[in-house]
N, C-alpha and C positions, 0 to 999 in steps of 0.2 A: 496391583500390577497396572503399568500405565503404557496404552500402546498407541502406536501414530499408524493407522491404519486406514485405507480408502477415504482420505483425507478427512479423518475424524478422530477426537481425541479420545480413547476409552481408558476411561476409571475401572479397577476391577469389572469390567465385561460390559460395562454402561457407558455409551454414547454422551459425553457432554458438553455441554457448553461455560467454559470461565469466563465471569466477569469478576474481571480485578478492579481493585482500586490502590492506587501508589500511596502508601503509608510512610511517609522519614521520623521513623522513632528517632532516631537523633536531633531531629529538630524538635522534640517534642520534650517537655516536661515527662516524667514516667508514668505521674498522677493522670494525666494527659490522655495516655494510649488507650483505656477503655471506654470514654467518651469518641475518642475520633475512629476509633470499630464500630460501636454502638451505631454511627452516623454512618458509619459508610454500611451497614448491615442493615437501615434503614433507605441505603439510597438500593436496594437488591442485590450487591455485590454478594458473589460467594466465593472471596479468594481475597487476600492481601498481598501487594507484589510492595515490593523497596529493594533499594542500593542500600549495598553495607561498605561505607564507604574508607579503605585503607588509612586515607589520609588521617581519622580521625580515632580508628583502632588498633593501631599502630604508629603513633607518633616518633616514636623513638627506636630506633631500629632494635629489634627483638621483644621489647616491650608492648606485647598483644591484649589488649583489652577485649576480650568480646564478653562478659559477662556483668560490666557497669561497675569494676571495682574503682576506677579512677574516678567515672561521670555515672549517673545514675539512668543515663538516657543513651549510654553504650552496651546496655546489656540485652545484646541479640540474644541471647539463649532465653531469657524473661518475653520479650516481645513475642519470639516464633510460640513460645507457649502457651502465651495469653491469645494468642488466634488461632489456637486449636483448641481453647477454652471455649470459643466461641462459633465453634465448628466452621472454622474455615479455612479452607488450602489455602497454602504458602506459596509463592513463585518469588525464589532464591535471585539476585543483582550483584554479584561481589565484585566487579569488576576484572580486572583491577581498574580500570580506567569507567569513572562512571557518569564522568560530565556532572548532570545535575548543576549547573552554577558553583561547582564547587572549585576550589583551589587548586592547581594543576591536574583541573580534570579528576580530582581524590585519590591519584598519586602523593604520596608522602613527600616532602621537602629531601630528605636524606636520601632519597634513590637516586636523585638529580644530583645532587652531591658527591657519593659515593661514586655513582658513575657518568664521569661527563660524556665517556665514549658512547653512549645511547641518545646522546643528542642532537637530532641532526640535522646535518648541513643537507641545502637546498641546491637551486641552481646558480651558479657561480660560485659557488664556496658562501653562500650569504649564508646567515644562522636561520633557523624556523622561527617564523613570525608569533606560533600558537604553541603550546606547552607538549605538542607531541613527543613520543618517544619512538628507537628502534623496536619494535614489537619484539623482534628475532634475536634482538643480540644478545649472547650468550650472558651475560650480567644482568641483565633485567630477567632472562628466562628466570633465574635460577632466583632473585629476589618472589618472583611470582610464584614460582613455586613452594616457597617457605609461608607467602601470605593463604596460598590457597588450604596449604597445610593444616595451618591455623583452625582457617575459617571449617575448613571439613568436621576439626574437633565437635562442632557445636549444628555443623549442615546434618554429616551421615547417618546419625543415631534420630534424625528428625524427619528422616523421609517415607515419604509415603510407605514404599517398598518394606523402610522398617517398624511401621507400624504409627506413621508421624504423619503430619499434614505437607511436608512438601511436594509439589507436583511436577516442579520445573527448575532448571538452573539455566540464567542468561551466561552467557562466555563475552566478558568484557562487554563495551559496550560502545555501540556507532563507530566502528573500525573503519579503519582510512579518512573518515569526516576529517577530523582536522587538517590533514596535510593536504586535502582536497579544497578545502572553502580556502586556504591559504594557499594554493599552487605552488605548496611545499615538499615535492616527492622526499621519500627518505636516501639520500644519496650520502647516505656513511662513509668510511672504508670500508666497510663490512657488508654494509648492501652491495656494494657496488664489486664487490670480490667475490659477491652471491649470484649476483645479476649477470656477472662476466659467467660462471660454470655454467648457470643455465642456459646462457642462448649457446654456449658449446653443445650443449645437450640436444635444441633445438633446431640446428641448422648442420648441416655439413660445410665442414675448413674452407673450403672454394667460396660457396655460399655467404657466410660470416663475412668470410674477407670483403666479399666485394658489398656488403651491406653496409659494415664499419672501415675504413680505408686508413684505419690505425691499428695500435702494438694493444687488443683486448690484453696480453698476456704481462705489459710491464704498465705496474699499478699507476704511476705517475700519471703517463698518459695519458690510459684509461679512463683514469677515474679525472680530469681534465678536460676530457673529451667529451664525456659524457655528461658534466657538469655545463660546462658552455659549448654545446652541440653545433657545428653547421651544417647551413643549408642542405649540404650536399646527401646529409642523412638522419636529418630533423624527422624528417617523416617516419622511416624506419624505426627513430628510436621512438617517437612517441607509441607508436604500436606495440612493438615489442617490452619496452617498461611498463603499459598497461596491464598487457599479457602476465608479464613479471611481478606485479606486485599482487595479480589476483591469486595467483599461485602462492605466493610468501603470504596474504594475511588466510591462506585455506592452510597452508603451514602452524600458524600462530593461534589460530582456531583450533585444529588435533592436537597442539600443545596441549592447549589449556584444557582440553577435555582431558586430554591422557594425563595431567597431573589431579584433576577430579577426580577420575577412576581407579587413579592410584592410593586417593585417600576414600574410597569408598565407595561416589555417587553412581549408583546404575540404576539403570530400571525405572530414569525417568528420563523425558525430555532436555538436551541442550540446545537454548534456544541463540540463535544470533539475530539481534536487530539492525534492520536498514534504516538507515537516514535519508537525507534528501530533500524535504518539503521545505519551502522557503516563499515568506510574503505571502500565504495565506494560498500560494501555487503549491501542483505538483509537478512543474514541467522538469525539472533537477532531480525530481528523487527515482528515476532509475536511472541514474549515475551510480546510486547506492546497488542498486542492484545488481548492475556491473561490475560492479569492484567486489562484491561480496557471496556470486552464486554460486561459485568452486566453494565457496569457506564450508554453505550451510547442505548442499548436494554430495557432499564427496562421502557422506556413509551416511548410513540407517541408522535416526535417531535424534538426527536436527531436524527442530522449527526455527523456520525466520518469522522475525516478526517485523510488519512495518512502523515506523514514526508517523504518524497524520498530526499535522499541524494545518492544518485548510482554515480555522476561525469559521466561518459563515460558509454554508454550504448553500449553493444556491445556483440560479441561471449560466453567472459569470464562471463559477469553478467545477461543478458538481462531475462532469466527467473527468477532469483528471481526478478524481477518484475512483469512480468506475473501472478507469482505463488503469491505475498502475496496481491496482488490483487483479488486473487480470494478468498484466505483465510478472509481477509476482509468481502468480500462479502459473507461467510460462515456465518457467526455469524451472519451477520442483519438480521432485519425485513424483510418480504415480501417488506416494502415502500421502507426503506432506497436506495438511491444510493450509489455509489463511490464517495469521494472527496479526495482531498488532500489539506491540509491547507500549508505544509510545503513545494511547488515545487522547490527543488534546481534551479537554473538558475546561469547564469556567467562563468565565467571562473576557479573556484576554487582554487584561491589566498586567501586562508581562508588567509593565517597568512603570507600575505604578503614580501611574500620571494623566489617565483616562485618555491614553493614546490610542487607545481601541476597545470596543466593545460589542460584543457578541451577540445575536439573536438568541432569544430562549432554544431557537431549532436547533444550536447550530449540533451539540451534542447527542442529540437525537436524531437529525436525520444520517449523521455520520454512523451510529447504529445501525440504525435499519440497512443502507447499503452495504454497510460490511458483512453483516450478520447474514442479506439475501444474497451476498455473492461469497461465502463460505466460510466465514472468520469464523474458528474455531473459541478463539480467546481474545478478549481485550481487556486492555490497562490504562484503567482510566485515569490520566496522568496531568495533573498533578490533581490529588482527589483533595487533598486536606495541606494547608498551609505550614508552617512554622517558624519557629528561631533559628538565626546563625548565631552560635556562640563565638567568644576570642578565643584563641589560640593559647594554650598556655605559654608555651615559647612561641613568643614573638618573633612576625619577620617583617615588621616595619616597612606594610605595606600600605599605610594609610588606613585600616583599621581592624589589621589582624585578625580579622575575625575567618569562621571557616569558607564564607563563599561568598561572589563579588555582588549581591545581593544588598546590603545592609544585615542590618540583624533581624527585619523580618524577611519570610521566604515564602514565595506561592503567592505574590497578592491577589491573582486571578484565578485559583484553586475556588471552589465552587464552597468548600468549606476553609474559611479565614485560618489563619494563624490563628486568633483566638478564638476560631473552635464554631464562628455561625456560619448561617448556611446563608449565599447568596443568591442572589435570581434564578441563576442556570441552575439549582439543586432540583428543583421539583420536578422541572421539565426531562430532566438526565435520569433521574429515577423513574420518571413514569416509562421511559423509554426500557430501560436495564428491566424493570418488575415483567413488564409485556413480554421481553425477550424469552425472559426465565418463569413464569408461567408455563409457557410451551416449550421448554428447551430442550425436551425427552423429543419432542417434535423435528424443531430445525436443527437438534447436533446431528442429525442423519439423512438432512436433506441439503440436495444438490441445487444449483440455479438451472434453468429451462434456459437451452441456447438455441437460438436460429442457426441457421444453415451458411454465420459467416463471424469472422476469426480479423483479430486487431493483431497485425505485425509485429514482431517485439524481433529488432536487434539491439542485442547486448555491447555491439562494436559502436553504436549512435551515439553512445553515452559514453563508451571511454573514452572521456576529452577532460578528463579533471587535472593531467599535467601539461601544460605547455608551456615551453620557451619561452621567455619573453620577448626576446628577439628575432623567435622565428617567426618568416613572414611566410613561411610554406604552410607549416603548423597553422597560423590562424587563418590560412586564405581556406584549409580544411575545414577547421573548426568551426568557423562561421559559417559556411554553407549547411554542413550538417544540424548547428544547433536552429540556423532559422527554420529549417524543413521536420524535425522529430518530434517537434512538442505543437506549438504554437498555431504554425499551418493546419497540420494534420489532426490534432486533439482540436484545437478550438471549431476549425471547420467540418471535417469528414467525420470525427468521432463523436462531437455535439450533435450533428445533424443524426447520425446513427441513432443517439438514444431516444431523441425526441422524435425520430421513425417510429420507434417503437422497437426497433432491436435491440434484443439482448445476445451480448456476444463475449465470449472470453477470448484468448490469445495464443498465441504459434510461436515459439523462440524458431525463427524459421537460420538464425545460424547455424545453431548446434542441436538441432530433432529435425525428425523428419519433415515432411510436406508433401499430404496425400491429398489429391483430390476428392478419394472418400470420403476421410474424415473429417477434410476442411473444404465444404464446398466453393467459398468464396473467401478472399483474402482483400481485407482493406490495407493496403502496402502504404506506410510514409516513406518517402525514398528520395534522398540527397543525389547531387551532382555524383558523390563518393560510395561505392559499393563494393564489398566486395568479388573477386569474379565466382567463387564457389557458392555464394547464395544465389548471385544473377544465374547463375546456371542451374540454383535448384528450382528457382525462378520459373525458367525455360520450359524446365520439366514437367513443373507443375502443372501449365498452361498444356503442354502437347498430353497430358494426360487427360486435361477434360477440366483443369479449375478457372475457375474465373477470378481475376485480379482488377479491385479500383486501386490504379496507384496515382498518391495525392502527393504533389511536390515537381522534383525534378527525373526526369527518365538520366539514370547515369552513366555517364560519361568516362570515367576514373574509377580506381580499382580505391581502395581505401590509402594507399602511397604515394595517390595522387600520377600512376600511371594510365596512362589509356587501356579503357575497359568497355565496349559496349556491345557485350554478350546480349544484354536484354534488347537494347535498341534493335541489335539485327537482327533478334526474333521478331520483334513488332515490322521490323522492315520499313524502320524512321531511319534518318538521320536527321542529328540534331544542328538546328541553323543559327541561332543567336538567341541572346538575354536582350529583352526589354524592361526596364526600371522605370518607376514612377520619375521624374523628376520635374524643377522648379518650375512652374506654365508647362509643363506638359504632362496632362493628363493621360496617362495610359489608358485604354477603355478594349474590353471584349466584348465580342457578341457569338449570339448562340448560332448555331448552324445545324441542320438534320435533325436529330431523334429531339434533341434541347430546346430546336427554336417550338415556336416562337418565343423567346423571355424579352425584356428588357435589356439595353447595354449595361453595364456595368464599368464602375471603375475598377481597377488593379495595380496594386502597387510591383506586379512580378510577371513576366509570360517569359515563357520558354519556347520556341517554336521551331519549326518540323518539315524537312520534307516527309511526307508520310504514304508516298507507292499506293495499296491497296488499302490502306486505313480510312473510317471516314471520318471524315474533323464533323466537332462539335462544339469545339468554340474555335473562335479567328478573332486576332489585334486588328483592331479599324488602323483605318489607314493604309496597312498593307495587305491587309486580309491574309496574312502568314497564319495556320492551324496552331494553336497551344492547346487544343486538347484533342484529341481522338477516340476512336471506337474502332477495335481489331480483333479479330481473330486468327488465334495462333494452335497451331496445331488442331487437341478439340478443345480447346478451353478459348477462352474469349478474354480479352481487358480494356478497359476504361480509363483512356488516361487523362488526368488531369493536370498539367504542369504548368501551372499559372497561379495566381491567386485571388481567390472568388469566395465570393462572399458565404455565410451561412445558407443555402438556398435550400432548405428540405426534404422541398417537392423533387428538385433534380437529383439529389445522391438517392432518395427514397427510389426513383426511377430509376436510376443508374444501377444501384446493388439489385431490384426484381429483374432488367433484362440481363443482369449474369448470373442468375438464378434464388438468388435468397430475398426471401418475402417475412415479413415480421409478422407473428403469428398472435400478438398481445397486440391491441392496439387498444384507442379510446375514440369517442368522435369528440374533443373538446376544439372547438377552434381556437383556443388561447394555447401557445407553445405553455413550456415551464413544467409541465407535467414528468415526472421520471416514475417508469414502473416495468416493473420483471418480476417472476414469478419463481418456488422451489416446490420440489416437489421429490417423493422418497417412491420407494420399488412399488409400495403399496395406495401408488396414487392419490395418498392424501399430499394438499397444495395449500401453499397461502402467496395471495398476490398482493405484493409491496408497491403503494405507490406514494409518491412525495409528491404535494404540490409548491415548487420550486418560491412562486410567486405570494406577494403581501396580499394578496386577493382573492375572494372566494370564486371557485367552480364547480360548472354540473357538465357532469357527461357518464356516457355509459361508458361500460368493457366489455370489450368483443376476446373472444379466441378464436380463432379461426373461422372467423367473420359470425359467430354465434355468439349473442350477448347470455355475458355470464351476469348473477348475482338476479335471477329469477326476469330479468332484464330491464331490472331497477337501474335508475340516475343514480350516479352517487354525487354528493356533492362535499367537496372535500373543502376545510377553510384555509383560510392562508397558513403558508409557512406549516399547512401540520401535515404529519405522514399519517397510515394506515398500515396492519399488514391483515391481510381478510382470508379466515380459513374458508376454504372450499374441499367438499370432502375430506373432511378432518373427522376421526374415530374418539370421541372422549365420552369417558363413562357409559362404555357399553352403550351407545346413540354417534349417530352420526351426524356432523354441521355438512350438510350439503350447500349451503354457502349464509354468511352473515356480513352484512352491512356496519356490522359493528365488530370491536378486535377484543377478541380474550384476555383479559387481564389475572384470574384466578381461577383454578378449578379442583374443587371438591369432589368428596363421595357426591354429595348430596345438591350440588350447585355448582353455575357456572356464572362466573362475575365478569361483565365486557365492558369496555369502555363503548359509548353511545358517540356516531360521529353525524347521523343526520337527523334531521327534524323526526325522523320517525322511521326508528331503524326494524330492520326482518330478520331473525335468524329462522332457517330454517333447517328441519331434524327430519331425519326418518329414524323414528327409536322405539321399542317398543317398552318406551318407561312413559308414566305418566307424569304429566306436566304440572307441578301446583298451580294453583289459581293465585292472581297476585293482581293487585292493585295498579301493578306500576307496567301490567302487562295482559294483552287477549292473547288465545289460542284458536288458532282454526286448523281442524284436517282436511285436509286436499287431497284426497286419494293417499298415497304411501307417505305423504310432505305434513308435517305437523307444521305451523307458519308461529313466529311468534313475535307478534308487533307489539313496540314500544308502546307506551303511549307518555314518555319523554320526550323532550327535544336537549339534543345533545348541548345545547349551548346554553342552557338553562341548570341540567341538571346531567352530567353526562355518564352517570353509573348504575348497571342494571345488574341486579343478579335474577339468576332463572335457576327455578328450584326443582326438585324433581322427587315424586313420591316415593318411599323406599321400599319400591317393589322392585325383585329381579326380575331382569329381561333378559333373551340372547336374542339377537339381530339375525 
């Protein structure tokens, strides 16, 4: 039995954690498959996830291959059995749509064919740039349902529940991606005859009317109108087709479960993956999460999983990791966990031409974050390389072969096409073994949050259709996209972590907003809001919470009417935009709580009369207020509407005088450091820390102003992470904390990786210690001490032995 429970995954009643690796038997030889398990069973994975990709087991419409009667590397019912040979869960990809570089996305040729009315037209009647299809139209349903059919033959009788290794089935895969990166909405006939019922449903006749100022009811029009939209209600529709299409792909998601169910799959997870990541950013990928959190919230039994495609984790990116991780975790259930279906791994030879290339870190520290801030499952994506074969029937595309790849695929998969292990292997595995070592551990522990909460609207991000013409549309869009990611993540959510905050997030659209729960709220906030959050806004604050809002105080409702519910709480009104431009240097300076600082440049001020507020930054020159300090009701905010640089020291001070204080800190003087902590009912803990930077550091860790780790320096080397048990329970003995990280543990031993010159673990246990060469023991009152006598950079592996007497603690 497999249950999604207090955001954890249980196997028959055990807590755990999956690390997958993406296997394409079809790109593989057959002879092939137990060498690229072997490898990946060597790198710790315990789980094989692939795409079973339509296009190429179904070529011919009714002619279903899934047993390798055609090709010898199509036989899914061989593969799923040969990795339960090998004891290891399954997590099921059938699409129908699978991406992977494949040929119409591994859609078959003949569905496009068969049905052209599933292809759809965009805005102005132009055709779709990208090989999308209508999710919904009754002709593709019903093909999808024959494929699902199929594939069930060979899925139902293999799943866990019946006695098999499957654990998970994805439903399609990156939904709305394509029509998104091409600002291709699907505007069928058939959409748009879907789209007209629902905003009937939506709005009341008076209402409708005056939003749309045409015939919704005669098709022509309609669908006319809404194809080449004006001005006069660009706005409206962009909102409401947003609204529309999140609903239609949470439509297309219950489909395809309900045709799963109907051939059998229950009793495990369906999972849906978000997209998004782009350029080694994540400021784009909760666009995915927008378009897709109706799909995977609307019942009990979905996981979403994220895509991380980041390359190098580091100084420059490392919190939009952080960050749209917690945004994830905004949106779900109370059950749901973290996953990621998509985990980049390798060296990033996407395109084979040493266009990019990856730190040994880079798959490793993406690890450790996810793992400390709750990822249940990861897929380590693309783990092992292959072939593209030709097509048996040709479509004389330049080399008919299955995907636009060449004939080799994966060149930056960590394991080649033929079968060796690149740079990023060792490092990727040391990271997966460490996880799973203690993973009875972290699949039941939570991250440690301070007393403040990253803003997540779901409305920021849906900007993936616009007009091209509309000048209303982008005068929205570009406001909100320069202020939701870039401002607010690179400035106010970078300086957070390297505070030393750890914080999760608030879907503060659609959940509540307590000042209990969430004592402070770091708000990104566009000229554009809409009035029901500004008002939850209001709320929040006259209840007692404290708000740093980083951007603009707004002005407009999200239709681009006037709206400034929040302003008139603050008891500002907003005066003008100041912009950097050519010879003229825009500059701020600090005022009250801030000064003394240095001036600063700024490419952006907002400025304010502000009544009873007190300003804390002012534009030279005219000395107009762009930032303030206010109290509203009982709650208090900070506002920042300008743009200002990384400055630490000030948002560190900003978020203490609205109450939240970072309770993990370090004393390193070099920034670059990332570290948070988890921790389970029974108070055993391990603190994660990364040092971001190519260069070694020493510093201590405090908790709440008390240094932990007996109050030992740690010194951590470049680029490597840590995770360090403190009060951890193994083997009957307890680690009251170690300098060094758990890599294995036995009845009779414990095996840790050594990270400094001379590392301490310390026990309270009443087992005795073997005596060992590689190691002294001292008692200290209840503390057994037990120092290295390694240096981690020499030799970095210690096991500590323990005589085989029983003890009870």
């Amino acid at each position: 039995m497999i249950e999604i429970k207090n955001k954890q995954i249980i196997i028959d009643g055990k807590p755990q954690i999956i690390m997958c690796g993406e296997i394409h038997y079809y790109r593989l030889d057959r002879n092939e498959w137990q060498d690229r398990i072997d490898k990946l069973k060597l790198s710790g994975c315990n789980a094989v996830a692939t795409y079973v990709p339509w296009l190429l087991h179904e070529p011919v419409e009714g002619e279903v291959d899934l047993q390798g009667k055609t090709r010898p590397e199509l036989d899914l019912e061989g593969f799923i059995d040969l990795c339960e040979e090998n004891d290891l869960y399954f997590f099921v990809r059938p699409g129908p749509f699978i991406m992977a570089e494949m040929k119409n996305e591994g859609v078959p040729y003949w569905v496009y064919e068969k049905h052209p009315e599933i292809i759809p037209i965009a805005w102005d009647r132009k055709p779709a740039t990208t090989p999308t299809l209508d999710y919904n139209a009754p002709g593709f349903l019903q093909e999808v349902r024959n494929w699902y059919e199929a594939v069930m033959k060979i899925v139902t009788p293999r799943l866990h529940t019946n006695g098999g290794n499957i654990i998970a089935f994805q439903l399609d895969n990156e939904i709305g991606m394509l029509s998104w990166v091409s600002n291709c909405p699907d505007l069928t006939d058939f959409v748009l005859g879907e789209f007209s019922k629902w905003l009937s449903n939506q709005y009341e006749e008076e209402v409708l009317n005056s939003r749309y100022p045409f015939n919704l009811n005669d098709p022509e029009i309609r669908n006319n109108a809404i194809r080449s939209p004006k001005e006069e209600y660009a706005a409206e529709l962009m909102k409401d087709l947003g609204y529309y299409m999140r609903h239609r792909f949470a439509q297309y998601v219950a489909a395809l479960r309900g045709y799963a169910e109907e051939f059998g799959v229950k009793d495990i997870p369906f999972v849906v993956n978000i997209h998004g990541t782009g350029a080694g950013r994540g400021f784009s990928f909760p666009i995915g999460i927008s378009q897709l959190y109706e799909s995977y919230t609307q019942a009990p039994g979905y996981l979403s999983g994220s895509d991380i495609y980041f390359g190098d984790l580091d100084i420059v990116s490392f919190q939009d990791l952080y960050i749209i991780n917690g945004f994830m975790d905004a949106v779900h259930n109370p059950d749901q966990p973290l996953t990621s279906v998509e985990f980049n791994c390798g060296d990033g030879n996407f395109g084979n031409n040493l266009g990019s290339r990856y730190d040994v870190s880079a798959a490793d520290f993406k690890t450790r974050m996810c793992i400390a801030q709750g990822n249940r499952l990861l897929n380590y994506y693309l783990l092992t390389g292959g072939r593209n074969y030709r097509l048996d029937n040709k479509v004389g595309d330049g080399n008919d072969r299955i995907a636009s790849t060449g004939e080799r695929h994966g060149f930056a998969a960590p394991i080649s096409p033929e079968g060796e292990l690149n740079y990023t292997f060792p490092r990727m595995a040391r990271a997966i073994k460490t996880m799973m070592a203690v993973s009875d551990k972290i699949a039941v522990m939570d991250e440690e949050r301070d007393d403040v909460a990253f803003a997540f609207i779901p409305d920021y991000y849906m900007t993936e259709y616009r007009y091209p013409q509309s000048e209303k549309m982008r005068e929205i869009l570009t406001n909100i996209e320069s202020i939701r990611a870039r401002g607010s993540w690179e400035i106010m959510g970078k300086s957070m972590l390297l505070s030393g905050y750890r914080f999760g997030s608030v879907d503060i659209q659609n959940k509540t907003l307590s000042a209990k729960e969430t004592p402070v709220l770091a708000l990104p906030s566009a000229r554009y809001m809409d009035s029901e959050i500004q008002r939850k806004l209001v709320d929040y604050l006259d209840e007692g919470g404290g708000i740093f809002l980083y951007g603009e105080v707004p002005q407009y409702d999200m239709e681009g009417k006037p709206c400034t519910i929040l302003a008139d709480a603050f008891g500002v009104k907003p005066k003008g935009i100041y912009r950097d431009t050519h010879r003229h240097f825009l500059s701020v300076y600090a005022d009250n709580w801030a000064a003394p600082r240095p001036e600063v440049r700024s490419h952006f001020a907002q400025t304010f009369e502000i009544g009873q507020a007190a300003p804390i930054l002012r534009v030279y020159e005219n000395d107009e207020v762009c930032a303030f300090d206010v109290t509203v009701g009982k709650g208090r905010a900070i506002v920042m509407a300008n743009a200002y640089p990384c400055d630490i020291a000030l948002f560190k001070e900003g978020f203490e005088k609205l109450g939240a204080k970072a309770r993990l800190t370090h004393d390193c003087k070099e920034h670059g450091i990332f570290m948070t902590s988890t921790s389970n009912h029974e108070g055993e803990k391990f603190i994660h820390i990364l040092n971001l930077d190519g260069f070694e550091k020493e510093f201590k860790v405090y908790e709440n102003g008390e240094a932990l780790f007996g109050g030992k320096s740690i010194t951590l080397q470049s680029k490597d992470g840590v995770m360090l048990p403190v009060n951890l329970l193994v083997n009957e003995s307890k680690i009251v904390y170690s300098t060094a990280e758990i890599t294995k543990i036995t009845e009779e031993s414990i095996q840790f990786r050594l990270t400094q010159c001379q590392d301490v673990i310390a026990f309270e246990t009443t087992k005795e210690i073997e005596p060992n060469e590689n190691y002294s023991v001292v008692k200290i009152g209840e503390i057994t001490l037990v120092n290295s006598h390694k240096h981690a950079k020499v030799d970095d592996d210690l096991t500590i032995y323990f005589k085989n007497v029983k003890g009870v603690m």
